[in-house]
C-alpha positions in Angstrom: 0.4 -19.5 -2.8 1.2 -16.2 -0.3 -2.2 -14.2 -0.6 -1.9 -10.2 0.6 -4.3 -6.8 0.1 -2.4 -3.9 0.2 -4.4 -0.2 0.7 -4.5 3.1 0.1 -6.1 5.1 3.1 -6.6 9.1 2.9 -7.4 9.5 6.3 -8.3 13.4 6.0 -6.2 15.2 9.1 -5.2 12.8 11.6 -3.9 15.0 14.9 -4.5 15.2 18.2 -7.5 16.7 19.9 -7.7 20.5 20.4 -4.2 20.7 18.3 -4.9 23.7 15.3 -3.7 22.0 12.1 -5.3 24.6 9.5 -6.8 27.8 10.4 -9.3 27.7 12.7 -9.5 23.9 12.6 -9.2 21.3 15.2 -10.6 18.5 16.8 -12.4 18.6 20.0 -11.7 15.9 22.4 -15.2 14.3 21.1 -14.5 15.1 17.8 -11.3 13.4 17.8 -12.7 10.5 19.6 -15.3 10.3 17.3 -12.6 10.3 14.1 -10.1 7.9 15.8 -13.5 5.2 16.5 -14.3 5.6 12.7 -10.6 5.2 11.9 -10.1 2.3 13.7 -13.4 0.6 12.6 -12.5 1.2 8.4 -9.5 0.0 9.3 -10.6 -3.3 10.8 -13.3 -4.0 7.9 -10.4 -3.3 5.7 -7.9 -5.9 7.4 -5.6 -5.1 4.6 -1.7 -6.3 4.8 -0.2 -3.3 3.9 -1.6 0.1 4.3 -0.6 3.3 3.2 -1.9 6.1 5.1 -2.0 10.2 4.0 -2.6 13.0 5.8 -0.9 12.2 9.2 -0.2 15.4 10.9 1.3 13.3 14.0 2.1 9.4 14.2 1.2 8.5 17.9 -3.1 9.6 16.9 -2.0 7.1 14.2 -0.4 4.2 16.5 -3.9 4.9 19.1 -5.8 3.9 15.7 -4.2 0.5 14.5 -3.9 -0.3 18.0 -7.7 0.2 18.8 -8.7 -1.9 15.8 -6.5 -4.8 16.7 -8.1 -4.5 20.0 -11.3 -4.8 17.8 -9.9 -7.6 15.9 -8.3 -9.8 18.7 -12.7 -9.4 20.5 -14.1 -10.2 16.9 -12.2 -13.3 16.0 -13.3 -14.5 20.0 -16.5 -14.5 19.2 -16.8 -15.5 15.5 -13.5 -17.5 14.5 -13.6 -21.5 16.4 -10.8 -22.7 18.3 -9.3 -25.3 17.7 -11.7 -27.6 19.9 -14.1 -27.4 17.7 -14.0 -30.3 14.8 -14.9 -27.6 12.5 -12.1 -24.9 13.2 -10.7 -25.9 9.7 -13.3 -24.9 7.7 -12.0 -22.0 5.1 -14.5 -20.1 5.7 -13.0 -18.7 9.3 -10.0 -18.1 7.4 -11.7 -15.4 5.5 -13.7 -13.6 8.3 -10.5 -14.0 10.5 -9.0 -10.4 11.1 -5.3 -10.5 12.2 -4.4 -7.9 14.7 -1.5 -5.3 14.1 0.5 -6.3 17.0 3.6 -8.1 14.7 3.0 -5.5 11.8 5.5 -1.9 11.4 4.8 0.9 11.1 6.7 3.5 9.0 6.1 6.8 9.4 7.4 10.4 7.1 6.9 13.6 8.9 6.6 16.9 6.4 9.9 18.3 6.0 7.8 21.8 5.7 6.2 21.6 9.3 7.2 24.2 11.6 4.8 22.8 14.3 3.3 26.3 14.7 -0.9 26.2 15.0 -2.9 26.5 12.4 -0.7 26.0 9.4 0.9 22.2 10.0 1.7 20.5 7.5 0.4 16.3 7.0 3.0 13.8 6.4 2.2 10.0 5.3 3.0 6.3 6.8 2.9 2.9 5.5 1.7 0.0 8.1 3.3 -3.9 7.1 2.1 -7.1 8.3 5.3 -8.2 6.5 7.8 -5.6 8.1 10.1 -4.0 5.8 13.4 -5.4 4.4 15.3 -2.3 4.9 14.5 1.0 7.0 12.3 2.9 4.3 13.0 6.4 2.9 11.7 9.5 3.2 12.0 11.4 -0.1 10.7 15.2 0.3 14.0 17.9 0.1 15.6 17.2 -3.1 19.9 17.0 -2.7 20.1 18.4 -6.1 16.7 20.7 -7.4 14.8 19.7 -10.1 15.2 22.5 -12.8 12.5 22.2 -15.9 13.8 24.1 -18.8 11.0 25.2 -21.6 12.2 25.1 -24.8 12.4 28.4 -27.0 10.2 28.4 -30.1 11.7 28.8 -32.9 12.7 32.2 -34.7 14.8 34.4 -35.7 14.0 36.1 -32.4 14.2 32.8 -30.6 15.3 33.3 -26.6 15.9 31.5 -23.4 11.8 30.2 -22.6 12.7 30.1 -19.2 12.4 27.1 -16.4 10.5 26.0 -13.5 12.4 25.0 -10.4 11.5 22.7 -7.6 13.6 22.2 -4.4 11.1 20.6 -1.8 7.2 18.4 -2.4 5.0 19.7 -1.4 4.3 16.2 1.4 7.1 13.3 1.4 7.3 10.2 -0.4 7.1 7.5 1.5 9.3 4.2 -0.1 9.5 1.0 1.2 10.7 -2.4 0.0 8.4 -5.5 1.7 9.3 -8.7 1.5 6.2 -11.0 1.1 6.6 -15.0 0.5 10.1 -14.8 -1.2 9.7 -11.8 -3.1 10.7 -8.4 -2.0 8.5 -5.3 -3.5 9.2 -1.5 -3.2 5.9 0.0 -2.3 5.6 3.5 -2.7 3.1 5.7 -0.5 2.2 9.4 -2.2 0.3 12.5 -1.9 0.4 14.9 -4.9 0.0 18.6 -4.4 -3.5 19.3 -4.4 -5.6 21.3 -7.2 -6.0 24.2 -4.3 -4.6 27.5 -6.3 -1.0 28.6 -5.3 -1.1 32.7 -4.7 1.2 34.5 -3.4 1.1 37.2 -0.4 2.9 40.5 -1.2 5.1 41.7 1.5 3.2 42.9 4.7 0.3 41.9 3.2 -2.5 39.7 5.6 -3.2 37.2 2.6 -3.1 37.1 -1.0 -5.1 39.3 -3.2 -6.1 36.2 -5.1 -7.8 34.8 -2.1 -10.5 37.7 -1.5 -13.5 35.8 -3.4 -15.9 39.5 -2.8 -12.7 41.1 -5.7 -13.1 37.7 -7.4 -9.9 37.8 -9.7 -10.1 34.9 -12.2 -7.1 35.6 -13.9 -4.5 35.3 -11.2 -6.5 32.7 -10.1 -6.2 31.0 -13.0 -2.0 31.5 -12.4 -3.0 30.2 -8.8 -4.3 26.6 -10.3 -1.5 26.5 -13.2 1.6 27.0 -9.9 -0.8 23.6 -8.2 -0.4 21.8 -11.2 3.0 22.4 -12.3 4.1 21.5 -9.0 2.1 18.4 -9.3 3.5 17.2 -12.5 6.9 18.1 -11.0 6.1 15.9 -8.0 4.7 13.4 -10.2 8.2 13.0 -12.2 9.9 12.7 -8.9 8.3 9.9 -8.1 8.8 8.4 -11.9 12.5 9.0 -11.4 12.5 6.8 -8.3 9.9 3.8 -10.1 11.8 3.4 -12.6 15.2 3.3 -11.2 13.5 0.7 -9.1 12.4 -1.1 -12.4 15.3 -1.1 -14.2 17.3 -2.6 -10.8 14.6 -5.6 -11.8 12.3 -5.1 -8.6 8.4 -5.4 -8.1 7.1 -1.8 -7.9 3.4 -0.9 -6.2 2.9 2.4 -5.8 -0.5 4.3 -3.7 -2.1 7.2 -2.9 -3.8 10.1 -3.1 -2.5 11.7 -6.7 -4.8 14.2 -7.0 -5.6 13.6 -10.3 -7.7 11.2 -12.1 -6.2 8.3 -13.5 -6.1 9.4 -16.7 -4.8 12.8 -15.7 -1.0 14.2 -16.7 0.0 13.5 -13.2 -0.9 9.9 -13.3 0.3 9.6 -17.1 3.8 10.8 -15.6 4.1 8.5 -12.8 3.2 5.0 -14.9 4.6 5.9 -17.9 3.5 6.3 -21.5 1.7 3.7 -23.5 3.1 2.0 -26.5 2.1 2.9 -30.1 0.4 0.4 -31.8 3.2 -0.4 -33.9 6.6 2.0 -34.1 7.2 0.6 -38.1 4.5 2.6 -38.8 6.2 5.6 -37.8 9.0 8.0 -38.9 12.6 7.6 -37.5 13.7 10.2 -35.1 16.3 10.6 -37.6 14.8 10.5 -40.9 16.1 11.7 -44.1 13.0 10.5 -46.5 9.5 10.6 -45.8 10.6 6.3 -46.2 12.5 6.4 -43.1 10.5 4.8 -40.6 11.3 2.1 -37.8 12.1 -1.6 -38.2 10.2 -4.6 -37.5 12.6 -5.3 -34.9 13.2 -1.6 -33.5 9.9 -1.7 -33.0 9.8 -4.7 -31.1 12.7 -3.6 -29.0 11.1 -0.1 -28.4 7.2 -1.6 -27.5 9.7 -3.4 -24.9 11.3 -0.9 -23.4 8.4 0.7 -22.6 6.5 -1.7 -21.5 9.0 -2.5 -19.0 8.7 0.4 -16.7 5.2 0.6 -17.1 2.6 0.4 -14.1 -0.4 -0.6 -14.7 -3.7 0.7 -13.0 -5.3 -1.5 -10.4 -8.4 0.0 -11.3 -8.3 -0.8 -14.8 -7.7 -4.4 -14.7 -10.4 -4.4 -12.2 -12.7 -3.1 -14.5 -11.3 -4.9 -17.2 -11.6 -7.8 -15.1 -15.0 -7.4 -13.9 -16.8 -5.4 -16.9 -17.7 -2.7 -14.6 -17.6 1.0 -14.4 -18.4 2.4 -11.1 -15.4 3.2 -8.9 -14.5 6.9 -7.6 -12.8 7.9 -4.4 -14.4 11.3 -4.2 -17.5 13.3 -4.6 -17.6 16.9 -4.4 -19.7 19.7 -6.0 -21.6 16.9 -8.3 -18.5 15.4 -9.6 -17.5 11.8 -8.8 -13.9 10.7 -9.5 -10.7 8.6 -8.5 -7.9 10.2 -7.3 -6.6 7.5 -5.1 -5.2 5.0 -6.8 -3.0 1.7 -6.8 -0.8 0.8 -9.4 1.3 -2.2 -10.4 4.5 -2.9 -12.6 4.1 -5.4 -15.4 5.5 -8.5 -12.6 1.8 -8.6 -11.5 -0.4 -7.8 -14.8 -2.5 -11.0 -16.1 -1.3 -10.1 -19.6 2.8 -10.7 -18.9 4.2 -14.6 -19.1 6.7 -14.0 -16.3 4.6 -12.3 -13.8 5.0 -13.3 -10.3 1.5 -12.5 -9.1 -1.8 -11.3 -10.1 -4.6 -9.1 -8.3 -7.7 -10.7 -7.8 -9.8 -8.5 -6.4 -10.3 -5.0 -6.0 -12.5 -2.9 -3.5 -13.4 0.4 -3.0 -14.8 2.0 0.4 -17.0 4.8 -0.3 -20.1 4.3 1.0 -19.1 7.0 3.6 -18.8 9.5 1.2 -20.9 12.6 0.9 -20.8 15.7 -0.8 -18.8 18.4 0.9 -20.3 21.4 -0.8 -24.0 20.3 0.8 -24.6 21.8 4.3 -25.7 18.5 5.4 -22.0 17.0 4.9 -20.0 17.6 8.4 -19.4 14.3 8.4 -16.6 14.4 6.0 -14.6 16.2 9.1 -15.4 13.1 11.3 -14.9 10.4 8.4 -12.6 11.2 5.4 -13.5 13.1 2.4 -12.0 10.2 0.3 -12.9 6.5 -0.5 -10.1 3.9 0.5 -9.0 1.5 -2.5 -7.6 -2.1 -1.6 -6.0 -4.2 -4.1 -5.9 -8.4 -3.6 -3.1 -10.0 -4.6 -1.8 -13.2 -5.2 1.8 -14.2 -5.3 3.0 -17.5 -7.6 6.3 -18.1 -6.7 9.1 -15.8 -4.8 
């Protein structure tokens, strides 16, 4: 039975040392020695199969990580894993505190379309590290060939006009999407990072910034409009990604798809990007196209309907872990007194416990965040160091390919 973990990493600004990436911020050669020891350290106690990684300003910091912790791993398994002169090597407990370097693994990596390079306002694309390799060079999906237009529709009225639309031509970071064959089966991972809930203004013509962003003329309704531009383009984003799940779905394939949404879990973002859930029962309810209040939904239209839904669901990682386990206690991030997930993992109906033709099932599922402090406390420069976010692993086990 083929046994893998796969990972979601927010790695909070990976770049080189003394290299600006936001205004006024940068690493120092210590600092970033410091960050790339952490790194490579979370990344060893993970030993996950599959990671996918946000926030990568610049891939060769990255490949000086995963290289220092199979360095780590190859010195770690020396001293604790037995060779095989010892009567003993085959005990199964060295196979679970064996660590298997990167060496073999690839590594896929999606530059941001909207970096211009120029210090102090770069832009963080994403990777995705394989033990398995990838079946297929993976894609980058950022500039859309053919712009998303979002038309509002009118009310109603004998006034009724065109409600306008919102456009979008470019994410805000790539998507990263992969397919990954693992023991027989081939599944399209997807790696993501969601436009944050930072407010969007806008800076007038010759202006030095927006007036939105001077807090001493605090201006709460344009940034109010600032927050509503984040998360429209986050929903938008979010249907992007839907678009390519389910095309993926529908073509019959595994899906997993990671990373930082932004959002909770039970957010409109996340809603988007798995899918609606079934009603309870579609007889109950009236047709699209009724003509008596009697019109409602067959037996079997409602089986048909519960199934077509169900079928390009994804399914929270989280959830069945809680489900699984009875508890309540995972978050990825903590700030200003408020602990929530944001990073997630989720999975398409082939690997939930509830579906007779599954092909796998997650086992396990940890959460890294005892590194996580509060970034609004003055005591909390560690998050610079570290990450601001938790890391989320999912184990998985395959049945057949």
């Amino acid at each position: 039975m083929p046994r893998f973990t796969i990972a979601s990493f927010n790695v909070k600004n990976l770049i080189g040392a003394d290299k600006e990436y936001y205004q006024f911020q940068k690493y120092t050669p210590e600092e970033y020695a410091w960050k790339t020891d952490w790194l490579a350290d979370q990344l060893l106690t993970m030993n996950a199969d599959i990671v996918g990684f946000q926030e990568i300003f610049e891939e060769e910091p990255l490949i000086d990580v995963i290289e220092e912790a199979s360095e780590r791993a190859e010195v770690l398994n020396a001293a604790t894993v037995p060779d095989k002169s010892k009567r003993y090597h085959r005990k199964v407990i060295f196979d679970r505190i064996r660590v298997d370097p990167y060496g073999e693994a690839e590594l896929a990596f999606a530059p941001n379309s909207a970096d211009t390079g120029q210090p102090g306002k770069r832009r963080p694309g994403l990777a995705l590290l394989s033990r398995f390799g990838f079946a297929e060079p993976p894609e980058i999906i950022q500039d859309l060939l053919q712009p998303l237009h979002i038309p509002f529709q009118p009310l109603r009225g004998l006034d009724a006009q065109d409600a306008g639309h919102y456009t979008l031509r470019r994410l805000s970071r790539p998507i990263l999407k992969a397919r990954i064959p693992i023991g027989g089966q081939t599944i399209t991972v997807f790696n993501c990072h969601l436009k944050s809930k930072l407010g969007e203004y806008i800076k007038p013509d010759g202006a030095a910034y927006a007036p939105e962003e001077d807090l001493t003329r605090y201006d709460p309704v344009g940034r109010a409009m600032g927050s509503l531009r984040s998360a429209l383009r986050r929903m938008a984003e979010a249907w992007v990604l839907r678009r390519e799940i389910v095309a993926e779905l529908q073509a019959g394939n595994p899906v997993m798809a990671m990373g930082d949404f932004n959002d909770g879990e039970d957010a409109v973002s996340s809603e988007i990007i798995t899918g609606e859930t079934p009603f309870r029962n579609y007889a109950w309810m009236l047709r699209h196209d009724a003509q008596s209040p009697t019109d409602r939904y067959s037996e079997q239209e409602n089986l048909q309907i519960t199934e077509d839904i169900e079928r390009v669901r994804l399914h929270s990682a989280e959830k069945l872990f809680v489900r699984k386990s009875l508890r309540d206690m995972v978050y990825t991030a903590a700030f200003g007194g408020v602990f929530e997930s944001i990073d997630q993992i989720f999975l398409s109906r082939h690997f939930h416990p509830d579906f007779d033709d599954r092909i796998g099932e997650m086992t396990y599922f940890s959460a890294f965040n005892d590194h996580l402090t509060d970034g609004s406390h003055p005591e909390a420069p560690y998050n610079k160091l570290a990450s601001d976010h938790g890391q989320v692993m999912a184990h998985m086990d395959l049945y057949r390919g």
